[in-house]
C-alpha positions, 0 to 999 in steps of 0.5 A, a space after each residue: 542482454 546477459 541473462 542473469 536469471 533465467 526464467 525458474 531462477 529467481 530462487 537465487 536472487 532470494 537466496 543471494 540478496 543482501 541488503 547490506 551490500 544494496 546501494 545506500 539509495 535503497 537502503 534509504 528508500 527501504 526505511 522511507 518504506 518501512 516507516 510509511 507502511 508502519 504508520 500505516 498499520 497503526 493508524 489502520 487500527 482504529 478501523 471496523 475492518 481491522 476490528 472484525 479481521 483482528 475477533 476473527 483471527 484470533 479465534 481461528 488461528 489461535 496463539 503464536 508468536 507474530 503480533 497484532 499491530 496494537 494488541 496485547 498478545 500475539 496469534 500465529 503466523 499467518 493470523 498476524 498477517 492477515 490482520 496486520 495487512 488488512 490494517 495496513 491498508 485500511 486507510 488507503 494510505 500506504 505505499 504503491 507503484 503506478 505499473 502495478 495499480 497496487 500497494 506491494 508493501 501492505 502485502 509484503 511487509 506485515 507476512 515478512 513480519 509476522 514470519 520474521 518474529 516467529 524465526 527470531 531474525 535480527 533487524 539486518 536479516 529482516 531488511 533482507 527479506 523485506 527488500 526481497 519481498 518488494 522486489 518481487 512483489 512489484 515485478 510480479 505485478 507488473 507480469 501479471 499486468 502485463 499477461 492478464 488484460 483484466 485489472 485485478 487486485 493487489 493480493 493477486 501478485 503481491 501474495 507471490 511478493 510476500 512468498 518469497 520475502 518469507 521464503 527467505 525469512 524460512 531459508 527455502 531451497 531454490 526448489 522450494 521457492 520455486 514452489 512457494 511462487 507457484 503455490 501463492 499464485 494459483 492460491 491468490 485472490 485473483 480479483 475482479 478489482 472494479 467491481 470493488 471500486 464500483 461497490 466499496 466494500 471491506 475486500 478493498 484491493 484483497 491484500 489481507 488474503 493476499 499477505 496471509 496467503 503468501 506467507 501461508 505458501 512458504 510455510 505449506 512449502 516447508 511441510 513438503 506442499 508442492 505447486 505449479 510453475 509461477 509466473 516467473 518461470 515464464 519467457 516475459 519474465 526474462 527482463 524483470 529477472 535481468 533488472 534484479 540487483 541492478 534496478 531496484 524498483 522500491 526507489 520508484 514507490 509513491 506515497 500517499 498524502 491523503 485517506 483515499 484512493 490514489 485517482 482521486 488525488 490528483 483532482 486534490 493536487 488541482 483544487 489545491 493550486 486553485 485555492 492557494 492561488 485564488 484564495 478561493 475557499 467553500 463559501 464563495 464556491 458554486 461548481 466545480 469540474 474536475 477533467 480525469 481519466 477513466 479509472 479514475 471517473 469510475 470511482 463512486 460519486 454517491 454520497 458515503 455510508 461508510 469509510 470504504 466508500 469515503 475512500 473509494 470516492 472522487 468526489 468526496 475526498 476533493 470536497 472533504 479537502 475543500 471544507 477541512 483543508 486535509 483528507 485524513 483518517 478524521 474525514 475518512 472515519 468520522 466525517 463521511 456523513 457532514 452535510 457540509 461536505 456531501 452540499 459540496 460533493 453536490 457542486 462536483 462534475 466529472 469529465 473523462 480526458 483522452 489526454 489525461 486517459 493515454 498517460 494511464 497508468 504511468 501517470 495519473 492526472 488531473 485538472 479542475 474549473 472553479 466556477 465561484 458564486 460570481 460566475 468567475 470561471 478558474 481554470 487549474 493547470 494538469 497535475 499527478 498525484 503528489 508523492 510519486 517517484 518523480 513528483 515525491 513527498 519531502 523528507 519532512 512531509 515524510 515524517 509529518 505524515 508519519 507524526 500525523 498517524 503515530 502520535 495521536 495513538 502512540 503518543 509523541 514519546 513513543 512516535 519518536 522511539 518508533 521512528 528512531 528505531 526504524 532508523 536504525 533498524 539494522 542494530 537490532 539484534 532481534 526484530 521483536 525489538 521492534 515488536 514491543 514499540 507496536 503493541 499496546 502493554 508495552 511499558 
């Protein structure tokens, strides 16, 4: 195989990448991103999380010119990306990729952003660097995966994303990006994911440390910081860095129908099947067995005191569905205590497949039993998660999902505008045309 890039040289893929010149595919699959992790961001807003990050960076990181997603002036750079991430995540809605476990975008795009408007870019640059920043992100995740037996958090790799995403945005020399990879590595937040996922918490998967510090990485660079080799200058690096300009890895993102973590979805996929199929419904059900993998077993099944572990959950989300027919922002944030859905959780049992285990985490799947008030026993058939690459969202679920979170905070009039102008993201002439669409005293 030719060697494209060599191990050290994936400073010249984030000096040379254009996405002008990117297929029409992924152009289309880059706004299909930048529209979700958009609506993402706004909807997370109306999180305590983002409220306690949003007081706090304000006070520590003082005035700049990056805004805060739905606020009414703009703090500095890395202050926005730490806020603007954390709300981007705050729902467990945006995007990921099933090699990483993570969610690159809630990383990259808020730092690109906040780094995008401070250097004034226009719509087309933007887009430049928010592909750059995806391709890297996902690559980095999958090597960290692939070097580190343990599963760590999203901000671990997507920090070395974001780093280079505004690397390019700075217009770093190859040997100051080189530098921003390897500072944003060793500076990351190299986190032990499960312990998280047994107790949620507000750190969820560490990506508003992980976007500022990634963004923070590039910005010490430009002031002459200087950092250790990353992980791409490494040997098991040479197929990813082969792959730049000719896979592109943000066409195999998945995107999330549901406020909760990814695992618990495909039991939703299941229960789904079983109602429609059954006319089944939570008044004439007694039990319910849902067979998963192992990850996915692990999530809490206590009854929720707070959104994080409403989200962090497999049993709450499958009965939320059961009971309200969606798992949304409502179930998540106002709904975690409803006696009617915790009497479901109640009827809920967990098994652990080897089949479902051995297709980890390619594939997450899942499968359920129903048994009704009768003693009638359904049986659904496997299912993954619904909106991964191959088993994707339609474009108008796409943008009902996008309504569903913009609207009730923007309205329809602005929604509409949102949307339209990410459509044609590369005729602005500055992205804080964009800006203004997001932050509330726009008139």
């Amino acid at each position: 195989m030719e060697v494209l890039f060599a191990p050290g040289n994936l400073a010249e893929y984030v000096r040379g990448e254009s996405y002008s010149s990117a297929p029409a595919q992924v152009k289309l699959a880059l706004k299909e991103a930048l529209a979700d992790i958009i609506a993402c961001t706004i909807a997370g807003t109306k999180t305590e999380a983002f409220d306690i990050v949003k007081k706090f960076s304000e006070s520590q990181w003082g005035f700049g010119e990056s805004s805060i997603f739905m606020g009414s002036h703009k703090i500095s750079a890395s202050g926005a990306a730490l806020v603007n991430a954390t709300s981007a995540n705050a729902l467990d809605m945006d995007d990921g990729h099933r090699l990483v476990k993570g969610h690159p975008g809630a990383v990259v795009f808020p730092a690109v952003f906040a780094a995008a408007e401070e250097f004034n870019l226009s719509g087309l640059e933007y887009m430049s660097s928010l592909l750059i920043g995806y391709e890297v992100a996902i690559r980095a995740g999958i090597l960290a995966h692939h070097l580190r037996p343990e599963y760590h958090c999203t901000g671990s790799w997507g920090a070395i994303g974001a780093a280079a995403g505004v690397g390019r945005v700075l217009g770093l020399s190859k040997g100051e990006i080189n530098h921003a990879l390897g500072i944003a590595e060793y500076q990351s937040t190299y986190s032990p994911m499960m312990r998280c996922i047994e107790k949620p918490s507000m750190l969820k998967d560490g990506i508003g440390w992980g976007s500022m510090t990634g963004i923070s990485a590039a910005y010490l660079v430009k002031g002459g910081f200087t950092g250790i080799p990353s992980l791409f200058e490494m040997e098991e690096a040479v197929p990813y860095l082969n792959e730049l300009g000719q896979l592109y890895r943000i066409e195999e993102l998945y995107y999330k129908p549901y406020a909760c973590c990814r695992w618990a979805q495909p039991g939703i996929e299941a229960l789904k099947e079983l109602l429609e199929k059954y006319n089944l419904g939570a008044g004439n059900v007694s039990k319910i067995r849902v067979y998963t993998f192992t990850e996915s077993a692990s999530l809490s099944r206590s009854h929720p005191k707070n959104t994080e572990e409403a989200q962090y959950n497999l049993t709450y989300p499958i009965a939320a569905y059961l009971y309200s027919g969606e798992v949304g922002s409502k179930q998540v944030l106002k709904e975690f205590k409803n006696p009617k859905i915790l009497r479901i959780m109640d009827m809920i049992e967990v098994y652990v497949s080897d089949e479902f285990n051995r297709e980890f985490p390619k594939k997450a799947l899942s499968r359920m039993e129903i048994e009704d008030s009768e003693g009638k026993l359904f049986s659904s058939g496997i299912h993954q998660a619904k909106g991964d690459y191959d088993y994707p969202l339609s474009l108008p679920e796409k943008r009902k999902k996008f309504n569903s979170l913009v609207e009730p905070i923007l309205g329809k009039k602005r929604c509409d505008d949102l949307f339209h102008c990410i459509q044609n993201i590369e005729e602005l002439k500055n992205i804080r045309e964009l800006s203004k669409k997001i932050q509330i005293n726009e008139t």
